[in-house]
Each structure stands twice: as C-alpha cells, then as structure tokens.
N, C-alpha and C positions, 0 to 999 in steps of 0.2 A: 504494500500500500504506500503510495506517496505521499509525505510529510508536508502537507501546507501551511506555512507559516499566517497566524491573522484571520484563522477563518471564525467567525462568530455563528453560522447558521449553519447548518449540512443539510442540503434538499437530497434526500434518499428515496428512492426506486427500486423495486422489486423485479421491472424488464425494461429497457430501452423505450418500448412503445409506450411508455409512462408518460415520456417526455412532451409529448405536446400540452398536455394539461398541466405538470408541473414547472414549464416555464411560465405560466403564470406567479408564481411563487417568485422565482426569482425576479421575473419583472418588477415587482414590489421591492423584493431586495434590493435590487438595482435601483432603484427612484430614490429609497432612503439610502442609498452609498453604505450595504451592510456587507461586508468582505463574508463569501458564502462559496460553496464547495457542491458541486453536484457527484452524486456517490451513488452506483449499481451495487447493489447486492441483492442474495432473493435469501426467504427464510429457511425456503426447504431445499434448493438447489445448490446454497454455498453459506449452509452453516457455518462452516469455520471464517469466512471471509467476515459474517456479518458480526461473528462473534469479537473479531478482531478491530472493527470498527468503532463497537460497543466500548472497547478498552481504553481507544485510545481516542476516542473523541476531547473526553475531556481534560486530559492531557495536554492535547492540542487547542485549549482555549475555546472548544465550540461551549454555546451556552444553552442554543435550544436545536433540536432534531425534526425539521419536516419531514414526514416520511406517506408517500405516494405507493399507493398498492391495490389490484385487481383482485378478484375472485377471492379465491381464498382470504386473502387478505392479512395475515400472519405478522405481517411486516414489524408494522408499527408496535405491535406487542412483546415479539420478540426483541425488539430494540429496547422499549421501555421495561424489559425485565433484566437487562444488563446494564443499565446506566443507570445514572440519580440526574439525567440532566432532565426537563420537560420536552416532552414527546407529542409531536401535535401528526396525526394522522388527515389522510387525504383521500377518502376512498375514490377509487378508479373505474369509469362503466369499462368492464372491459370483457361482459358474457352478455348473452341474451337474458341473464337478469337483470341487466341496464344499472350496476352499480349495487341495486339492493342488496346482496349475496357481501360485495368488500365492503359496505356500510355495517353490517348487525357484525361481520368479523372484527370490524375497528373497532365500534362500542360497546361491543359484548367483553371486555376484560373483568375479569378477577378481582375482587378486592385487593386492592395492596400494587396491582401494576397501571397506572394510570394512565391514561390517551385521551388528549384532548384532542376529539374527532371533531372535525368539519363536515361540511356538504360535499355531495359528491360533486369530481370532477372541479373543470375551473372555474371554479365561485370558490367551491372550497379549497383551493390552491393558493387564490388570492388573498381569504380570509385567513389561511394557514401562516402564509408571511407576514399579514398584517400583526394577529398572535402575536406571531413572535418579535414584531417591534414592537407593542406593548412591552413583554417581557423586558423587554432591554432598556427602553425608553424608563425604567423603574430606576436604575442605574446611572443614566445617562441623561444630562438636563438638555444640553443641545438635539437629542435624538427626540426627546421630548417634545419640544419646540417643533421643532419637523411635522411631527404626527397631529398634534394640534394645527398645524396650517395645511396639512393634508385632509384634517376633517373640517376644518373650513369651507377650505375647496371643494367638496363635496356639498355641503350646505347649499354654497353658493350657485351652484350647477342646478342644484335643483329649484332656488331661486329665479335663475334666469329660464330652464325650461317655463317655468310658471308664468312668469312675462311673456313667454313666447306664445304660450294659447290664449294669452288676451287677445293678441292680433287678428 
C-alpha cells in the first residue's frame, strides 16, 4: 500500500464501478480543499488488503473513512470494526434491487460497530463528504467558516430560484 503523506478523508470502494457515484464525494472534498485518498478494496475479495488499510489509516492522519459499496455491502462495516476512526457508508445501486439490498447491509450493524449510513448512490456520496466536513470543521475554525458560507450558498440559491417563478 502506498504511504500518503496529509490525507484527512479516504473515499473507499469495494469495485472500481463504484467510482462514478463516489466522485461525488470527493467533488465536495475538493471544493473544501480536504487532502483525500481514493482506496479499492473489497471485504470479501481482499480481506487482508482491507484489513491492512484499517491499521494504518490512522497512523497516516486520516480522521474520517467514506466508504462506497454495492450489494452485499460489507464494506463499511468491516472497516468500522477495525478502526476507532468515524465510518460514514455510501450504499451503491448496483443489482436489480436498485441499492435496497447495500442500504439495510450498511445500516443493519451491531451494536458497538457504528456507520453512519447515507442515501443511496450520489446524494449520498455528497452528503457522505459533507459529514465528514462537519466532523473536521469541529476542529478547525477556518474549515468552519467555509461550511457556513457553503450553506449560505445554498440558502441563497434557493432564494433566487424563488425570484425566479415570480417572473
């Protein structure tokens, strides 16, 4: 596994075909300038790879673990029973159960292993990054500052749509 110096976020994937929904995530990352690591691994395909991820994330200064996963959906849990970091899951449509199937696998955990699951797909990708600028923004008063003018921004938007259908 390669050593990245400064990563604060791991957007984590259980198969490549993950990736259109979870750049969503980073796109957020990205806007708030959050140094983030995009990471393959599957739960039940390369146990040892994931296990070793779990070790050494927080070693490596990451603070919170997005983690994007289909069907099964195993991911997010497996990760959050090998760390103490916060674990925010992302369930994936990615059967003809349209996401339902990796939804009830993310929020059905165990007492004691916690996943803070989103919506499926990218709503919940986007909401997953946002999480986790909260989380950090706890810490960090300039990150703060950001996310407040981001939900501004939002306000605002909705403001001017408003305007717009008086027209």
């Amino acid at each position: 596994m390669q050593e990245k110096a400064g990563i604060v976020v791991s957007v984590v994937m259980g198969s490549d075909s993950d990736l259109p929904v979870m750049e969503e995530a980073v796109k957020v990352l990205e806007a708030f300038a959050i140094p983030h690591e995009l990471f393959l691994t599957s739960a039940h395909r390369t146990p040892e790879r994931t296990a070793a991820f779990c070790r050494g994330a927080y070693k490596r200064g990451v603070k919170a673990i997005i983690v994007g996963a289909g069907a099964a959906a195993h991911l997010a849990g497996v990760i959050a029973s090998q760390t103490m970091l916060p674990v925010i899951g992302v369930p994936i449509d990615a059967t003809p159960l349209q996401g339902l199937d990796a939804l009830l696998a993310t929020v059905q955990m165990p007492g004691g292993i916690p996943v803070a699951t989103m919506a499926i797909g990218k709503a919940g990708a986007k909401n997953a990054a946002l999480f986790a600028v909260r989380i950090l923004a706890l810490e960090d008063a300039d990150l703060l500052k950001k996310l407040q003018a981001y939900v501004r921004k939002m306000a605002q938007e909705v403001e001017r749509k408003h305007e717009n259908l008086k027209r």
